[in-house]
TORKOL-4160 file (C-alpha; in steps of 0.2 Angstrom, whole numbers, padded with zeros to 4 digits, m for minus):
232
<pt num="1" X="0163" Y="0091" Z="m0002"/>
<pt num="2" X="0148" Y="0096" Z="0006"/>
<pt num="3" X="0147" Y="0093" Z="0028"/>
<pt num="4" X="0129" Y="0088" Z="0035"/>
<pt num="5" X="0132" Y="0106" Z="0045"/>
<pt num="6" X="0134" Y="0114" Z="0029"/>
<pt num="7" X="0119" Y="0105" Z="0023"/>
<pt num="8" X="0111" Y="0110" Z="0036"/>
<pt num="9" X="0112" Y="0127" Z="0033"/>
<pt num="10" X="0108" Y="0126" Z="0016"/>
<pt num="11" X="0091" Y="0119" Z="0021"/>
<pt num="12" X="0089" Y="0132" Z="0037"/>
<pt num="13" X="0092" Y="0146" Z="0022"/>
<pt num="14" X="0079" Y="0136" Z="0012"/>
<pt num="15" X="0065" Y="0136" Z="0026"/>
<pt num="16" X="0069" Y="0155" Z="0030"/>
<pt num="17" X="0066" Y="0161" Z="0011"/>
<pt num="18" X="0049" Y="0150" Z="0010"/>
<pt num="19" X="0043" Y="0156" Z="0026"/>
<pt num="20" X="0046" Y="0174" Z="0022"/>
<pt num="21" X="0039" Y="0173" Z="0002"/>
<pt num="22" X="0024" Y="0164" Z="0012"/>
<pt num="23" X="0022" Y="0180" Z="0021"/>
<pt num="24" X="0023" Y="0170" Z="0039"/>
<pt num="25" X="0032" Y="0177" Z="0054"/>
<pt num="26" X="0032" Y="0161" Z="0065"/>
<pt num="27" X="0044" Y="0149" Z="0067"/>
<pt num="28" X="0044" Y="0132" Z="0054"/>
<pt num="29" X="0054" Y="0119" Z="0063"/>
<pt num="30" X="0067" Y="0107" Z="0054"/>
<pt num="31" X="0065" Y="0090" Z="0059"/>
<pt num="32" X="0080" Y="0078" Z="0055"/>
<pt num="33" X="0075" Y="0062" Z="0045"/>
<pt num="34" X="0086" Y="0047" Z="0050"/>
<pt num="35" X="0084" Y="0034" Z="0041"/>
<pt num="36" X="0098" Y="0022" Z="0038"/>
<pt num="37" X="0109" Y="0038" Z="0046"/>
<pt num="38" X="0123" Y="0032" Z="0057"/>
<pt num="39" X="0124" Y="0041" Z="0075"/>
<pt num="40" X="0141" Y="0050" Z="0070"/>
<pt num="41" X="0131" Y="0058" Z="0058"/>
<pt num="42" X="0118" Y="0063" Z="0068"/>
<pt num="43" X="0129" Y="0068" Z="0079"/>
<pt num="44" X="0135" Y="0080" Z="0068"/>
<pt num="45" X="0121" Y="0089" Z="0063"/>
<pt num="46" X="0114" Y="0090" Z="0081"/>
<pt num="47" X="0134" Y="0098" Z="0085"/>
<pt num="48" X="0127" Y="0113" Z="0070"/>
<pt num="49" X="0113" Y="0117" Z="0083"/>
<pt num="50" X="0096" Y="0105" Z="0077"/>
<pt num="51" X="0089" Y="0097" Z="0090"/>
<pt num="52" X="0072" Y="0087" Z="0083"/>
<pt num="53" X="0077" Y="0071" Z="0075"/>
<pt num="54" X="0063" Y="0057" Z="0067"/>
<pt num="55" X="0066" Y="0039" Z="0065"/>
<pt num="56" X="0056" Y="0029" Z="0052"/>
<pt num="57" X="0061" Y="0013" Z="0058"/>
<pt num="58" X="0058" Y="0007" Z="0079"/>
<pt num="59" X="0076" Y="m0005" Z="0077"/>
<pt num="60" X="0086" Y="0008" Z="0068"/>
<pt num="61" X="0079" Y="0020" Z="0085"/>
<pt num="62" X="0084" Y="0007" Z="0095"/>
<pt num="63" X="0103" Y="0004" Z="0089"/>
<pt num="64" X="0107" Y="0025" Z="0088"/>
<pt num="65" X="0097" Y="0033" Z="0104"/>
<pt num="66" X="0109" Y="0026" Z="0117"/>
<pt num="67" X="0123" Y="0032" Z="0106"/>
<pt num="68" X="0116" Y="0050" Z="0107"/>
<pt num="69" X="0110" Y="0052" Z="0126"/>
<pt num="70" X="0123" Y="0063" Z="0130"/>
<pt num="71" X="0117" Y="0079" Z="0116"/>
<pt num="72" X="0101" Y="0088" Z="0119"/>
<pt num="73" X="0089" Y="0082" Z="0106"/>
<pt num="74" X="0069" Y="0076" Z="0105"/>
<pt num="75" X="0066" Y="0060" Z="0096"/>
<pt num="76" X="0049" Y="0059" Z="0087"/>
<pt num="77" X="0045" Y="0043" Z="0076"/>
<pt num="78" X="0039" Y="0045" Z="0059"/>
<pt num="79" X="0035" Y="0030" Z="0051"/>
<pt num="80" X="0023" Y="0014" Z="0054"/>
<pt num="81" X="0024" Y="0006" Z="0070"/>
<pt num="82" X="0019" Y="m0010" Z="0073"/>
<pt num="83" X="0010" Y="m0015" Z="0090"/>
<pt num="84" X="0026" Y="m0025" Z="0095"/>
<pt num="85" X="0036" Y="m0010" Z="0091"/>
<pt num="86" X="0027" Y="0000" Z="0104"/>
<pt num="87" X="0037" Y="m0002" Z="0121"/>
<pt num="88" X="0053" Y="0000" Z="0107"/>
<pt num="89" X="0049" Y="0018" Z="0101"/>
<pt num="90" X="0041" Y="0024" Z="0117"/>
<pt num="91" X="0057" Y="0021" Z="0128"/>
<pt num="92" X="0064" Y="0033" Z="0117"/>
<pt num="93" X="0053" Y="0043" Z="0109"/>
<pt num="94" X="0045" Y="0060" Z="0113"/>
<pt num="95" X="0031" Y="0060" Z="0101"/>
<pt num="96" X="0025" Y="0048" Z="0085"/>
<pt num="97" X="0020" Y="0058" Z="0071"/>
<pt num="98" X="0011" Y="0042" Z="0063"/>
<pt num="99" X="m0004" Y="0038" Z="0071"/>
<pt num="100" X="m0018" Y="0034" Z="0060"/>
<pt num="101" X="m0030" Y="0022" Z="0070"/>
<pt num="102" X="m0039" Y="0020" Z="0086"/>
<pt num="103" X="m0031" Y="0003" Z="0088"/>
<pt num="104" X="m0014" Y="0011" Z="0088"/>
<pt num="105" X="m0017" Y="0025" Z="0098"/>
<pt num="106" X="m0027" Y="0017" Z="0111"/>
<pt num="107" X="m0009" Y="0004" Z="0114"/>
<pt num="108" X="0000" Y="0021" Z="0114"/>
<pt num="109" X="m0011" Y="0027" Z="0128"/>
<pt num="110" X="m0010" Y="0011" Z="0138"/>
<pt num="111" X="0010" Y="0007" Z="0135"/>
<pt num="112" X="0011" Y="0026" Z="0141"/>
<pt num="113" X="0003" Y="0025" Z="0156"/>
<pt num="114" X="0011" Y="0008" Z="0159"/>
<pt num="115" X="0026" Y="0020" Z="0158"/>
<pt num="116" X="0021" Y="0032" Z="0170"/>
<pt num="117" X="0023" Y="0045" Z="0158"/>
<pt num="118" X="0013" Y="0055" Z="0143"/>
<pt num="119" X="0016" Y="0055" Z="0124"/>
<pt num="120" X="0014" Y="0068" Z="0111"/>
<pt num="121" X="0005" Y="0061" Z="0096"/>
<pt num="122" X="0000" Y="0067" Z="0078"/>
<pt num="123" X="m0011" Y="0060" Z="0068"/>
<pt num="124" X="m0006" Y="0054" Z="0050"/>
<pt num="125" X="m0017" Y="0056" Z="0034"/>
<pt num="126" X="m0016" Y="0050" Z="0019"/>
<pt num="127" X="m0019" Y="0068" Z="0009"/>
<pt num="128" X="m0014" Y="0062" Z="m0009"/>
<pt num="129" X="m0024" Y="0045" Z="m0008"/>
<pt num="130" X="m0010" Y="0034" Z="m0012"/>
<pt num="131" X="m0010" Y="0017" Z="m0009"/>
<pt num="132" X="0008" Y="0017" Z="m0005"/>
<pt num="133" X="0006" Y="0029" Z="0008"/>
<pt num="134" X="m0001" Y="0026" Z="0024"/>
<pt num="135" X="m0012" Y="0038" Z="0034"/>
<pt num="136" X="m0032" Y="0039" Z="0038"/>
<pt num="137" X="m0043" Y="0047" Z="0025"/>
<pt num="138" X="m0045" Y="0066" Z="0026"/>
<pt num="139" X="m0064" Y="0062" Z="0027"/>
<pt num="140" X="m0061" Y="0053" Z="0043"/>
<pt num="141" X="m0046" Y="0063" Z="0049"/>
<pt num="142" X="m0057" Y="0076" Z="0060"/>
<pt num="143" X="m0065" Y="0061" Z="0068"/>
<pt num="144" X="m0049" Y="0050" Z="0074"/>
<pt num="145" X="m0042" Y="0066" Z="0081"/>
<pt num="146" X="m0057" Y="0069" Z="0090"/>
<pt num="147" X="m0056" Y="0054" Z="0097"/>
<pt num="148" X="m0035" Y="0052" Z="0099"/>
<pt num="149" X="m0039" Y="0069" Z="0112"/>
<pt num="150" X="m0048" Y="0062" Z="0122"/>
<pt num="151" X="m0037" Y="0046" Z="0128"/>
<pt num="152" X="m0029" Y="0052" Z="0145"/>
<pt num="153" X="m0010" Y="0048" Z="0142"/>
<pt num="154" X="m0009" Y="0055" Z="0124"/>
<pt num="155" X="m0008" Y="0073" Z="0118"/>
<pt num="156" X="m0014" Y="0078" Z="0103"/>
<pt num="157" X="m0002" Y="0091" Z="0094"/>
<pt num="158" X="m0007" Y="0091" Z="0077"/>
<pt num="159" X="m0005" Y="0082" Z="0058"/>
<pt num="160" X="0007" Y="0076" Z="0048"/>
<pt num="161" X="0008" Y="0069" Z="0031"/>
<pt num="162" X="0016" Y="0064" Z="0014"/>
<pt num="163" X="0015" Y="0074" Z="0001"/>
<pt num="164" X="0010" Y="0067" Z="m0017"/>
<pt num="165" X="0021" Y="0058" Z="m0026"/>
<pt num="166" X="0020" Y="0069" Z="m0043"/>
<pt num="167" X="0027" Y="0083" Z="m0052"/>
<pt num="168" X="0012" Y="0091" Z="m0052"/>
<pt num="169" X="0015" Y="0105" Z="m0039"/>
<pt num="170" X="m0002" Y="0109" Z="m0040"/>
<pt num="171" X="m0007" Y="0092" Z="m0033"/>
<pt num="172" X="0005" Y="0092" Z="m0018"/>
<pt num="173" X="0000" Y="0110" Z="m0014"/>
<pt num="174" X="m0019" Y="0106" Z="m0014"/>
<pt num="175" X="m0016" Y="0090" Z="m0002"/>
<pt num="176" X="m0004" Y="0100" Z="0011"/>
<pt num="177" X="m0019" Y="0113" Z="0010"/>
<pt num="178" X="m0030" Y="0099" Z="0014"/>
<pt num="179" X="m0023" Y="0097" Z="0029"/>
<pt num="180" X="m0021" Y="0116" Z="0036"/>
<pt num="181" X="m0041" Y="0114" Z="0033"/>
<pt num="182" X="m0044" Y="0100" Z="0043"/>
<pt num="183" X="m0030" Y="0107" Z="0057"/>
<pt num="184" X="m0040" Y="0121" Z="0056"/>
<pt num="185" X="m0056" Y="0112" Z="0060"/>
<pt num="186" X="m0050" Y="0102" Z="0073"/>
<pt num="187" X="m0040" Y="0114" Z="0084"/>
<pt num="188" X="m0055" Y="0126" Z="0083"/>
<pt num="189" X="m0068" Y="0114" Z="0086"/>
<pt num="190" X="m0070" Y="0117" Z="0104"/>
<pt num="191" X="m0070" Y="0095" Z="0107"/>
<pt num="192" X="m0058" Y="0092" Z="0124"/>
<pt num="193" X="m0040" Y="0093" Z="0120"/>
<pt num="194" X="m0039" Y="0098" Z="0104"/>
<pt num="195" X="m0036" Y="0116" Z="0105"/>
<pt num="196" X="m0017" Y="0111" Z="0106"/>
<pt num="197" X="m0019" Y="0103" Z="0090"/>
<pt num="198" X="m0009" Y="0114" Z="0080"/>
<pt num="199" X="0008" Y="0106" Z="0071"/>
<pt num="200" X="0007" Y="0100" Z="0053"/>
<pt num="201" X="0022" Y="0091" Z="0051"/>
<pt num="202" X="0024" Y="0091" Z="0030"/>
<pt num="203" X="0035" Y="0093" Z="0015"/>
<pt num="204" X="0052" Y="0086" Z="0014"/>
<pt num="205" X="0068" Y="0088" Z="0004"/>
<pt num="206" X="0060" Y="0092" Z="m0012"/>
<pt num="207" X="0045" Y="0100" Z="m0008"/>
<pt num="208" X="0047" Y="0110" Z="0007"/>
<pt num="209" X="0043" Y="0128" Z="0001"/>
<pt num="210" X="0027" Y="0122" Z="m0005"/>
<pt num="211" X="0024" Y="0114" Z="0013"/>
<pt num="212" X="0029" Y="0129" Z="0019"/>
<pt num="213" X="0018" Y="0141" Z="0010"/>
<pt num="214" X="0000" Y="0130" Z="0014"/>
<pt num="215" X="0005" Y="0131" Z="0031"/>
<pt num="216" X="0018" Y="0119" Z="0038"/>
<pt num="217" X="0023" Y="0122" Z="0055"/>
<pt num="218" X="0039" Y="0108" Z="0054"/>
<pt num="219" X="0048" Y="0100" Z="0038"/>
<pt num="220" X="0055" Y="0084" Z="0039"/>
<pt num="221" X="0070" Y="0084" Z="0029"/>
<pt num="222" X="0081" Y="0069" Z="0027"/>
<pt num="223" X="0093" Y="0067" Z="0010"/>
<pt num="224" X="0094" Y="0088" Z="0009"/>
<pt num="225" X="0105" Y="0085" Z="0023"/>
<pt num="226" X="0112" Y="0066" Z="0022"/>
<pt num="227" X="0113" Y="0064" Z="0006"/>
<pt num="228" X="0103" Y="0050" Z="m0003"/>
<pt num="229" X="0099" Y="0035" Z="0006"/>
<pt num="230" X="0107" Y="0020" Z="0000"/>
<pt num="231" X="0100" Y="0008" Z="m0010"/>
<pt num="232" X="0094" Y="m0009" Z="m0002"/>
Protein backbone atom coordinates (compact mmCIF):
# COMPACT_ATOMS: atom_id res chain seq x y z
CA UNK A 1 0.00 0.00 0.00
CA UNK A 2 1.05 3.26 -1.16
CA UNK A 3 1.94 6.09 2.18
CA UNK A 4 0.93 9.96 1.31
CA UNK A 5 5.11 10.27 1.90
CA UNK A 6 5.48 7.83 -0.79
CA UNK A 7 3.06 9.54 -2.76
CA UNK A 8 4.63 12.44 -2.30
CA UNK A 9 7.71 11.37 -3.74
CA UNK A 10 6.26 9.97 -6.59
CA UNK A 11 4.78 13.49 -7.47
CA UNK A 12 8.37 15.42 -6.27
CA UNK A 13 9.98 12.80 -8.96
CA UNK A 14 7.10 13.83 -11.41
CA UNK A 15 7.71 17.68 -10.96
CA UNK A 16 11.63 17.15 -11.21
CA UNK A 17 11.35 15.08 -14.75
CA UNK A 18 8.76 17.91 -16.27
CA UNK A 19 10.97 20.59 -15.19
CA UNK A 20 14.13 19.33 -16.44
CA UNK A 21 12.42 18.05 -20.21
CA UNK A 22 10.99 21.69 -19.95
CA UNK A 23 14.49 22.86 -20.01
CA UNK A 24 13.94 25.06 -16.58
CA UNK A 25 16.43 25.34 -13.79
CA UNK A 26 14.09 27.16 -11.28
CA UNK A 27 12.25 25.75 -8.64
CA UNK A 28 8.35 24.50 -9.34
CA UNK A 29 6.69 24.33 -5.93
CA UNK A 30 4.30 21.54 -4.83
CA UNK A 31 1.28 22.76 -3.25
CA UNK A 32 -0.85 20.24 -1.28
CA UNK A 33 -4.57 20.22 -2.25
CA UNK A 34 -6.72 19.35 0.98
CA UNK A 35 -9.90 18.95 0.18
CA UNK A 36 -12.07 16.69 2.30
CA UNK A 37 -8.28 15.50 3.72
CA UNK A 38 -8.14 14.77 7.50
CA UNK A 39 -5.34 16.64 9.57
CA UNK A 40 -3.48 13.28 10.31
CA UNK A 41 -3.11 13.16 6.89
CA UNK A 42 -1.74 16.28 6.21
CA UNK A 43 0.21 15.78 8.92
CA UNK A 44 1.89 13.20 7.30
CA UNK A 45 2.82 14.59 4.27
CA UNK A 46 3.99 17.85 5.81
CA UNK A 47 6.33 15.06 8.24
CA UNK A 48 7.95 14.08 4.35
CA UNK A 49 9.22 17.67 4.15
CA UNK A 50 6.14 19.76 2.05
CA UNK A 51 5.39 22.79 3.68
CA UNK A 52 2.48 24.74 1.20
CA UNK A 53 -0.86 23.23 1.75
CA UNK A 54 -4.33 24.92 -0.09
CA UNK A 55 -7.78 24.68 1.16
CA UNK A 56 -10.85 24.70 -1.16
CA UNK A 57 -13.33 25.14 1.32
CA UNK A 58 -13.09 28.22 4.27
CA UNK A 59 -15.02 25.48 7.05
CA UNK A 60 -12.86 22.58 6.09
CA UNK A 61 -9.65 25.32 6.84
CA UNK A 62 -11.30 26.17 9.90
CA UNK A 63 -11.78 22.54 11.53
CA UNK A 64 -7.82 21.29 10.40
CA UNK A 65 -5.54 24.63 10.92
CA UNK A 66 -5.70 24.46 14.77
CA UNK A 67 -4.92 20.76 14.48
CA UNK A 68 -1.63 21.75 12.53
CA UNK A 69 -0.14 24.80 14.37
CA UNK A 70 2.47 23.06 15.77
CA UNK A 71 4.33 21.89 12.07
CA UNK A 72 5.76 24.55 9.85
CA UNK A 73 3.52 25.09 6.93
CA UNK A 74 1.87 28.07 4.79
CA UNK A 75 -1.88 27.90 4.23
CA UNK A 76 -3.06 29.41 0.82
CA UNK A 77 -6.82 29.23 -0.09
CA UNK A 78 -7.71 27.91 -3.34
CA UNK A 79 -11.23 27.98 -3.98
CA UNK A 80 -14.23 30.50 -4.04
CA UNK A 81 -14.70 32.48 -1.12
CA UNK A 82 -17.56 33.94 -0.13
CA UNK A 83 -17.62 37.54 1.45
CA UNK A 84 -18.89 35.98 4.79
CA UNK A 85 -15.99 33.53 4.60
CA UNK A 86 -13.38 36.39 4.56
CA UNK A 87 -12.47 36.83 8.42
CA UNK A 88 -12.64 32.70 8.28
CA UNK A 89 -9.77 32.06 5.62
CA UNK A 90 -7.79 35.29 6.57
CA UNK A 91 -7.12 34.18 10.24
CA UNK A 92 -5.47 31.44 8.76
CA UNK A 93 -4.38 31.84 5.54
CA UNK A 94 -1.20 33.32 4.12
CA UNK A 95 -2.38 33.84 0.61
CA UNK A 96 -5.82 33.25 -1.63
CA UNK A 97 -4.90 32.11 -4.90
CA UNK A 98 -8.77 32.75 -6.04
CA UNK A 99 -9.35 36.31 -6.50
CA UNK A 100 -11.25 37.17 -9.53
CA UNK A 101 -13.01 40.58 -8.73
CA UNK A 102 -12.60 43.96 -7.43
CA UNK A 103 -15.41 43.38 -4.97
CA UNK A 104 -13.45 40.59 -3.50
CA UNK A 105 -10.29 41.84 -3.41
CA UNK A 106 -11.20 45.22 -2.19
CA UNK A 107 -12.94 42.97 1.36
CA UNK A 108 -9.62 41.20 1.31
CA UNK A 109 -7.83 44.58 1.58
CA UNK A 110 -10.08 46.08 4.19
CA UNK A 111 -10.54 42.59 6.39
CA UNK A 112 -6.55 42.77 6.14
CA UNK A 113 -5.88 45.84 7.38
CA UNK A 114 -8.68 45.33 9.94
CA UNK A 115 -6.07 42.62 10.92
CA UNK A 116 -3.25 44.68 11.24
CA UNK A 117 -1.50 42.46 8.73
CA UNK A 118 -0.91 42.15 4.73
CA UNK A 119 -2.11 39.30 2.37
CA UNK A 120 -0.58 37.69 -0.51
CA UNK A 121 -3.12 37.39 -3.29
CA UNK A 122 -3.33 35.84 -7.07
CA UNK A 123 -5.70 36.46 -9.24
CA UNK A 124 -7.72 33.57 -10.85
CA UNK A 125 -8.66 33.35 -14.51
CA UNK A 126 -10.88 31.34 -16.20
CA UNK A 127 -8.23 30.34 -19.20
CA UNK A 128 -10.51 27.46 -20.81
CA UNK A 129 -13.82 29.55 -20.63
CA UNK A 130 -15.74 27.08 -18.93
CA UNK A 131 -18.73 27.81 -17.32
CA UNK A 132 -17.96 25.53 -14.57
CA UNK A 133 -14.93 27.20 -13.66
CA UNK A 134 -14.60 30.35 -11.96
CA UNK A 135 -12.00 32.92 -12.68
CA UNK A 136 -11.97 36.60 -14.66
CA UNK A 137 -11.78 36.41 -18.41
CA UNK A 138 -8.15 36.49 -19.75
CA UNK A 139 -9.25 39.68 -21.68
CA UNK A 140 -9.80 41.33 -18.51
CA UNK A 141 -7.17 39.50 -16.36
CA UNK A 142 -4.34 42.19 -17.11
CA UNK A 143 -6.81 44.92 -15.82
CA UNK A 144 -7.96 43.44 -12.42
CA UNK A 145 -4.31 42.70 -11.59
CA UNK A 146 -3.54 46.09 -12.27
CA UNK A 147 -5.97 47.10 -10.20
CA UNK A 148 -5.56 44.25 -7.20
CA UNK A 149 -1.72 46.04 -6.98
CA UNK A 150 -2.57 48.80 -6.26
CA UNK A 151 -4.81 48.20 -2.89
CA UNK A 152 -2.47 48.94 0.12
CA UNK A 153 -2.81 45.70 2.31
CA UNK A 154 -2.75 43.05 -0.64
CA UNK A 155 0.30 41.89 -2.54
CA UNK A 156 -0.04 40.84 -5.85
CA UNK A 157 2.11 37.61 -6.51
CA UNK A 158 0.83 36.25 -9.58
CA UNK A 159 -1.98 33.81 -11.52
CA UNK A 160 -3.52 30.89 -11.05
CA UNK A 161 -5.92 28.72 -12.92
CA UNK A 162 -7.78 25.45 -13.95
CA UNK A 163 -6.74 23.84 -16.62
CA UNK A 164 -9.44 22.58 -19.34
CA UNK A 165 -11.40 19.89 -18.64
CA UNK A 166 -10.60 17.86 -21.86
CA UNK A 167 -8.43 15.21 -23.33
CA UNK A 168 -7.19 17.37 -25.78
CA UNK A 169 -3.70 18.18 -24.46
CA UNK A 170 -3.48 20.79 -26.86
CA UNK A 171 -6.21 22.67 -25.44
CA UNK A 172 -4.96 22.77 -21.70
CA UNK A 173 -1.51 23.51 -22.89
CA UNK A 174 -2.59 26.60 -25.03
CA UNK A 175 -4.73 27.92 -21.86
CA UNK A 176 -1.81 27.42 -19.25
CA UNK A 177 0.19 29.38 -22.18
CA UNK A 178 -2.39 31.88 -22.01
CA UNK A 179 -1.68 32.71 -18.77
CA UNK A 180 2.41 32.78 -18.78
CA UNK A 181 1.50 35.64 -21.53
CA UNK A 182 -0.65 37.61 -19.51
CA UNK A 183 1.90 37.12 -16.27
CA UNK A 184 4.22 38.07 -18.62
CA UNK A 185 2.51 41.33 -19.55
CA UNK A 186 1.63 42.28 -16.07
CA UNK A 187 4.82 41.81 -14.09
CA UNK A 188 6.66 43.71 -17.05
CA UNK A 189 4.19 46.37 -17.38
CA UNK A 190 6.03 48.72 -15.17
CA UNK A 191 2.07 49.59 -13.23
CA UNK A 192 2.89 49.97 -9.12
CA UNK A 193 3.22 46.60 -7.51
CA UNK A 194 3.23 44.36 -10.11
CA UNK A 195 6.68 43.71 -10.82
CA UNK A 196 6.33 40.95 -7.94
CA UNK A 197 3.69 39.38 -10.04
CA UNK A 198 5.30 36.46 -10.84
CA UNK A 199 3.75 32.86 -9.67
CA UNK A 200 1.35 30.80 -11.87
CA UNK A 201 -0.02 28.46 -9.66
CA UNK A 202 -1.43 25.71 -12.52
CA UNK A 203 -1.85 22.13 -13.41
CA UNK A 204 -2.70 19.48 -11.07
CA UNK A 205 -2.60 15.64 -10.78
CA UNK A 206 -3.24 14.88 -14.19
CA UNK A 207 -1.70 17.59 -16.00
CA UNK A 208 1.10 18.85 -14.20
CA UNK A 209 3.94 18.28 -16.84
CA UNK A 210 2.00 20.12 -19.16
CA UNK A 211 1.72 23.06 -16.55
CA UNK A 212 4.97 22.69 -15.96
CA UNK A 213 6.46 22.93 -19.48
CA UNK A 214 4.22 26.51 -20.31
CA UNK A 215 5.59 27.81 -17.25
CA UNK A 216 4.06 26.93 -14.02
CA UNK A 217 6.04 28.09 -11.12
CA UNK A 218 3.59 25.80 -8.37
CA UNK A 219 1.32 22.68 -9.14
CA UNK A 220 -1.42 22.03 -6.95
CA UNK A 221 -1.66 18.48 -6.50
CA UNK A 222 -4.32 16.84 -4.38
CA UNK A 223 -5.51 13.00 -5.27
CA UNK A 224 -1.64 12.27 -6.71
CA UNK A 225 -0.90 12.35 -3.19
CA UNK A 226 -4.47 11.44 -1.18
CA UNK A 227 -5.93 9.37 -3.17
CA UNK A 228 -9.36 10.10 -4.82
CA UNK A 229 -11.64 12.26 -2.92
CA UNK A 230 -14.62 10.68 -1.85
CA UNK A 231 -17.67 10.72 -3.23
CA UNK A 232 -20.44 12.95 -1.77
Amino acid sequence: MTTVSDAVEQVRRRIAKATEAAGRSDQVRLLLAVKTVDAPRIRAALAAGERLIGHNRAQELRAVEPELTDIEHESHFIGHLQSNKVNQVLAWAHCVQSVASMRLAERLDRAAQARGRDLDVLVQVNVSGEETKAGVAPAEAAGLAEQVAGLEHLHLRGFMTIGANTPDEGRVRSGYESLARIRDQVATSGVPGTAGATELSMGMSGDLEIAIAAGATMVRVGTGVFGARPQP
